[in-house]
C-alpha positions as CSV (number, residue, x, y, z in Angstrom):
1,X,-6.6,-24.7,15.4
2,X,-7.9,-24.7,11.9
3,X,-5.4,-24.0,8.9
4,X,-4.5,-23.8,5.5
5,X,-2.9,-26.3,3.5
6,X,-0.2,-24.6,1.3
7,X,0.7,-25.8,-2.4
8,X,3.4,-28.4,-0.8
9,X,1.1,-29.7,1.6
10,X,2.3,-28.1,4.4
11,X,-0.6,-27.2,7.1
12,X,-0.2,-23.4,8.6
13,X,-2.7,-22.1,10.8
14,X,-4.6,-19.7,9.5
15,X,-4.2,-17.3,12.6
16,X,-1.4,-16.4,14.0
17,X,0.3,-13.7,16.1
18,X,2.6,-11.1,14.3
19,X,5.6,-9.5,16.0
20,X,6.6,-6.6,14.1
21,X,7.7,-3.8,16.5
22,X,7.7,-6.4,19.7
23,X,10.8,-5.3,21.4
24,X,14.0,-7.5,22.1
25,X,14.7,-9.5,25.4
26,X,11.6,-10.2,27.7
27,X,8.9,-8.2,25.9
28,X,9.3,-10.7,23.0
29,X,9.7,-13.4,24.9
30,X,6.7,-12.7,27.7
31,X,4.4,-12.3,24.6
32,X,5.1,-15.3,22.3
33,X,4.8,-17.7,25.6
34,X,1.5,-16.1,26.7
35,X,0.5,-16.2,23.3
36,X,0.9,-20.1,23.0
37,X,-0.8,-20.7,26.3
38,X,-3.9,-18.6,24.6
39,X,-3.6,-21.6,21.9
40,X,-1.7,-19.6,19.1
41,X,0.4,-22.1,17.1
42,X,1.5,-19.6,14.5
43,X,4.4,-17.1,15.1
44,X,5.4,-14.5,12.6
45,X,8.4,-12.9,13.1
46,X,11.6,-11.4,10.6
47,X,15.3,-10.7,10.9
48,X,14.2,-6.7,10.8
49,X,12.7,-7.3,13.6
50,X,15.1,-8.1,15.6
51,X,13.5,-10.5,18.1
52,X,14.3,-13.9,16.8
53,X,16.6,-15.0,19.3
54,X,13.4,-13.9,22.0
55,X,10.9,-16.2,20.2
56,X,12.8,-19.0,19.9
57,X,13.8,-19.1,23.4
58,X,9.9,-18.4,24.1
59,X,8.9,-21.5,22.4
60,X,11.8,-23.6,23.4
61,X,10.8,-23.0,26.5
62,X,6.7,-23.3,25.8
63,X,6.7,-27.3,26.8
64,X,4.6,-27.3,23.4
65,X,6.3,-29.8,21.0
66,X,8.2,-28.1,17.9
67,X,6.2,-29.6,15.2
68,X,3.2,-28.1,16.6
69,X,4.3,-24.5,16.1
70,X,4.5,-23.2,13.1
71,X,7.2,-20.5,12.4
72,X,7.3,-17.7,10.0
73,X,10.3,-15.5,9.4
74,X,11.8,-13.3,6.9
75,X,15.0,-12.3,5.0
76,X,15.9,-8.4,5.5
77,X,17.3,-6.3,2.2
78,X,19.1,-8.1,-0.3
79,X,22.8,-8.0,0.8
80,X,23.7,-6.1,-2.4
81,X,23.4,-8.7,-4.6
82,X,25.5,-11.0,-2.9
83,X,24.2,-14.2,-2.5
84,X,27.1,-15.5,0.0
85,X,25.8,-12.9,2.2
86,X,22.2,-13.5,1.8
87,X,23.1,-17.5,2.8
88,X,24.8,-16.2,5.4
89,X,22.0,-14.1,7.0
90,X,19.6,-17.4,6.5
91,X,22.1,-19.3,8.1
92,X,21.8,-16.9,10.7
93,X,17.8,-16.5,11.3
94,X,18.1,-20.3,11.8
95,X,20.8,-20.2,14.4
96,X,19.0,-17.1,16.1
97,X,15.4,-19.1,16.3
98,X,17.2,-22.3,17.2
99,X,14.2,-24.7,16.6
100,X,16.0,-26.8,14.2
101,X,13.7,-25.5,11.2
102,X,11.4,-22.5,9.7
103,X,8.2,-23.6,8.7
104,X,8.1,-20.5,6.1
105,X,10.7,-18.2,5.1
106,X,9.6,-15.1,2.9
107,X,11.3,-12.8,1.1
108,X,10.8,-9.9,3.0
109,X,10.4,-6.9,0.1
110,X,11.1,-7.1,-4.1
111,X,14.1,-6.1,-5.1
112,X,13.2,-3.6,-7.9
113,X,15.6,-5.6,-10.5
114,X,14.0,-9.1,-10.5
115,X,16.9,-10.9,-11.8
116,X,18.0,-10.1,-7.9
117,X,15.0,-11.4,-6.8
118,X,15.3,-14.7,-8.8
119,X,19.0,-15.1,-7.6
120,X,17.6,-14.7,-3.9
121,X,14.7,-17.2,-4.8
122,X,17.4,-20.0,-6.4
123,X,19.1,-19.5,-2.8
124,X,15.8,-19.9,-0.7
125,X,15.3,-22.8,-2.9
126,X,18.7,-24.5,-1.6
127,X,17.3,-24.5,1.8
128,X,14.3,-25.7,1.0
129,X,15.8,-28.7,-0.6
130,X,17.8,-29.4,2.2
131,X,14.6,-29.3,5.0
132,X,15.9,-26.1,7.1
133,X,12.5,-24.6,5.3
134,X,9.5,-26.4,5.3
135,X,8.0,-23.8,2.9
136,X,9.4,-20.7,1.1
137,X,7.5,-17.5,0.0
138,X,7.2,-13.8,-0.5
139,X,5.9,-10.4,1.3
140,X,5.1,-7.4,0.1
141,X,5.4,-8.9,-3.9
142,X,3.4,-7.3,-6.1
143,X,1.8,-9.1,-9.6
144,X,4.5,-8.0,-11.8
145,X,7.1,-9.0,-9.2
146,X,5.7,-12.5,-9.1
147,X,5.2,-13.3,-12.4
148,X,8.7,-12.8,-13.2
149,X,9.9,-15.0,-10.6
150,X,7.4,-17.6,-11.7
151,X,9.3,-17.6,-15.1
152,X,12.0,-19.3,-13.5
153,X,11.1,-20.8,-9.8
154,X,12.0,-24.2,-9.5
155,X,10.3,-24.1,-6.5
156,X,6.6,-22.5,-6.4
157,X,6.2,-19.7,-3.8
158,X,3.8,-21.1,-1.0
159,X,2.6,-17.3,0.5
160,X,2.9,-14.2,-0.3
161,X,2.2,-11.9,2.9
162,X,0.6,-8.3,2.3
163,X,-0.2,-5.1,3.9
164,X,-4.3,-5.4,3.7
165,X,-7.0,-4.2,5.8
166,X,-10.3,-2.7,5.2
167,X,-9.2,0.0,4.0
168,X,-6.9,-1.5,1.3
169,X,-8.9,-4.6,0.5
170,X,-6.2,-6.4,-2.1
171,X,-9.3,-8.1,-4.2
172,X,-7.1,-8.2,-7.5
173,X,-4.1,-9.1,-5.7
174,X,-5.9,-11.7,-3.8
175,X,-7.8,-13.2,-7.0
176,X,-4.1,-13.4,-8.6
177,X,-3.0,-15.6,-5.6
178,X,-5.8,-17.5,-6.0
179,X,-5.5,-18.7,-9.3
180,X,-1.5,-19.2,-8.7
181,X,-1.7,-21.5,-5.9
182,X,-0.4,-18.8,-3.5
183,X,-1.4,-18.2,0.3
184,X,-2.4,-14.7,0.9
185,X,-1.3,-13.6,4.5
186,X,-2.1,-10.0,5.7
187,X,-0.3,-7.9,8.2
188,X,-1.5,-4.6,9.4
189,X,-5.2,-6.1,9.2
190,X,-6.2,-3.0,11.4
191,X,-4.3,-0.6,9.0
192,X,-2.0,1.0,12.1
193,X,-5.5,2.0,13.7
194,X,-7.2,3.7,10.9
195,X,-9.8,1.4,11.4
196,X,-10.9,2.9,14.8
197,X,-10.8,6.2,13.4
198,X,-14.4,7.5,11.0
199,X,-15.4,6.8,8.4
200,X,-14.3,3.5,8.8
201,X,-15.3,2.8,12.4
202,X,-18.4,3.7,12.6
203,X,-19.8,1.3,9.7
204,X,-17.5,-1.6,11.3
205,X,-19.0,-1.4,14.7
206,X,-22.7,-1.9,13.2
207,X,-21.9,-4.9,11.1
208,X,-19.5,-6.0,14.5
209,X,-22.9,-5.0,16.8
210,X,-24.5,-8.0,14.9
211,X,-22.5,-11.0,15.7
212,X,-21.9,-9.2,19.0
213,X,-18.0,-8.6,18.5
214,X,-15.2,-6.3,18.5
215,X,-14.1,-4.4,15.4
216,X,-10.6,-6.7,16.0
217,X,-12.6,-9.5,16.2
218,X,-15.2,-8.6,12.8
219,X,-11.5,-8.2,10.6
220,X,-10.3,-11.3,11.6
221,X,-13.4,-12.8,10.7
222,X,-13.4,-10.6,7.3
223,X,-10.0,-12.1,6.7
224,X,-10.4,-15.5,7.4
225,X,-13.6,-15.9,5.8
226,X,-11.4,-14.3,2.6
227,X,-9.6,-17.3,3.1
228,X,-6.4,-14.6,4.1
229,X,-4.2,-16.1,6.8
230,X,-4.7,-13.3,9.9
231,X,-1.4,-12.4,11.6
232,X,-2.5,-9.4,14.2
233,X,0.1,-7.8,16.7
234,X,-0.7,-7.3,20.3
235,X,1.3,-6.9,23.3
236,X,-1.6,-7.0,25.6
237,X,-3.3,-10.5,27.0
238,X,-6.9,-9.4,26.8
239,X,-6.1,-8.2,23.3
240,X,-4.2,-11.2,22.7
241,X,-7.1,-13.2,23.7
242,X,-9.7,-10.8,22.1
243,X,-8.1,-11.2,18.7
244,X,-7.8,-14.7,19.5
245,X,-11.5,-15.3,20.0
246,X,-12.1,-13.6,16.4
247,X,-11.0,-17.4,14.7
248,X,-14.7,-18.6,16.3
249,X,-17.0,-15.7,13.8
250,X,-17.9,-17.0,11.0
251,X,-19.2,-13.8,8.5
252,X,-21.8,-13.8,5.6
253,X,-21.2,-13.2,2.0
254,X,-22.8,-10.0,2.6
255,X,-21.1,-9.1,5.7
256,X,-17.6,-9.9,3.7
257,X,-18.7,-7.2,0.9
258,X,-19.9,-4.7,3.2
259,X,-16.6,-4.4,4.7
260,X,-15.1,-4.8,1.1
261,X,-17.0,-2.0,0.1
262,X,-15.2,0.3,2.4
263,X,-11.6,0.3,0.4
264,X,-10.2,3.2,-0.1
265,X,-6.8,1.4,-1.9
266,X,-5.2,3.8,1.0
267,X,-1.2,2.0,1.7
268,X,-0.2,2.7,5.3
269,X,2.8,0.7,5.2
270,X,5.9,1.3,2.3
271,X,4.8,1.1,-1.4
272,X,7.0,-2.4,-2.8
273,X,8.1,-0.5,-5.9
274,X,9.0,2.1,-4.1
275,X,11.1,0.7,-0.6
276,X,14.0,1.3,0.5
277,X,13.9,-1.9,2.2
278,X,16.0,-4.2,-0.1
279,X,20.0,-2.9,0.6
């Protein structure tokens, strides 16, 4: 599987599955092992999620060796402030998972005070020193969010991962990244199924018509040719192995700003300077 190499030189795939909303016990489980039998080597996943405990018994029990999965996870709120508990609930996401390390562990949502976010860095930072992360990063951060932090990182963020989708396309975002040394990732590539719906659909399927793939299939393709690391959710093997087969498009320039052109800077998920995701 082809990937990217972050600004530690770390190698991630560039695809990967997510598992937001993939229930606890066997549904977790099932999915993540028939997902690395596909061939996905990437596995996003987050303490809000609550499946951690499922995935790492799926790839423990996989057969595939550890080092040749790579792991993402991600802290939930910010404890308050208190950065005993926040240790604590990283402590615990590597007990849960139980594969001796996280390749990447993000910050899940900004704190709207960034001197919280700083303290929560300087923490993720300590675990990074000491190998239980391989890499650390963000989600959700916004510009202004991450140049703060840069002011004082010890560490340089490796990934930022971001709600984007053809219908909120993240070009100034994704410049910023660029220029920072920052891996963009994007969840919710098919923005919660807006993309099957018109406008959008019906100007997908005739750029999808000409490399003879699925609309899935063309915004992986859109992402990856973006250079954005894809991390779509399935809980169905022929989708699994639909969106899996997207890796193999390869788009043109022109294709890419076709599909550009169809932002509408429309959010689906929770605005970062406005959640209520960081208690």
């Amino acid at each position: 599987m082809k990937t990217y190499t972050l600004n530690n030189g770390i190698k991630m795939p560039r695809f990967g599955l997510g598992t937001f909303l993939v229930g606890q016990n066997e549904s977790a489980y099932d999915i993540v092992k028939t997902a690395l039998k596909i061939g996905y080597r990437h596995i996003d996943t987050a303490q809000a999620y609550g499946n951690e405990k499922d995935i790492g018994r799926a790839i423990r029990d996989s057969g595939i060796p550890r080092e040749e999965i790579f792991v993402t996870s991600k802290l939930q709120g910010h404890k308050d402030g208190d950065m005993k508990q926040v240790e604590a609930a990283l402590e615990q996401s590597l007990k849960d998972l139980d594969i001796g390390y996280i390749d990447l562990m993000l910050i899940h949502w900004p704190n709207p005070d960034n001197d919280i976010n700083v303290q929560i860095w300087q923490v993720f930072e300590k675990f990074y020193e000491k190998g239980d992360f391989k890499a650390i990063g963000l989600s959700n951060f916004l510009i202004h969010h991450i140049d703060h932090l840069l002011k004082y990182a010890k560490v340089h963020p490796a990934a930022n991962q971001v709600e984007c989708h053809p219908i909120l396309t993240q070009i100034a975002l994704e410049k910023y990244l660029k220029t920072n040394d920052i891996q963009m990732i994007s969840y919710g590539p098919f923005a919660r199924g807006k993309v099957f719906e018109e406008p959008t659909k019906g100007k997908l399927e005739a750029i999808a018509k000409h490399y003879g793939a699925s609309i899935t299939q063309l915004i992986i393709a859109w992402g990856l040719k973006r250079g954005i690391a894809m991390i779509p959710k399935s809980v169905h093997k022929d989708r699994l192995i639909e969106n899996f087969k997207g890796q193999d498009i390869v788009l043109t320039d022109e294709d890419v700003e076709k599909i550009n052109d169809l932002n509408r800077g429309h959010r689906l998920y929770s605005d970062p300077d406005n959640n209520i995701n960081y208690k």
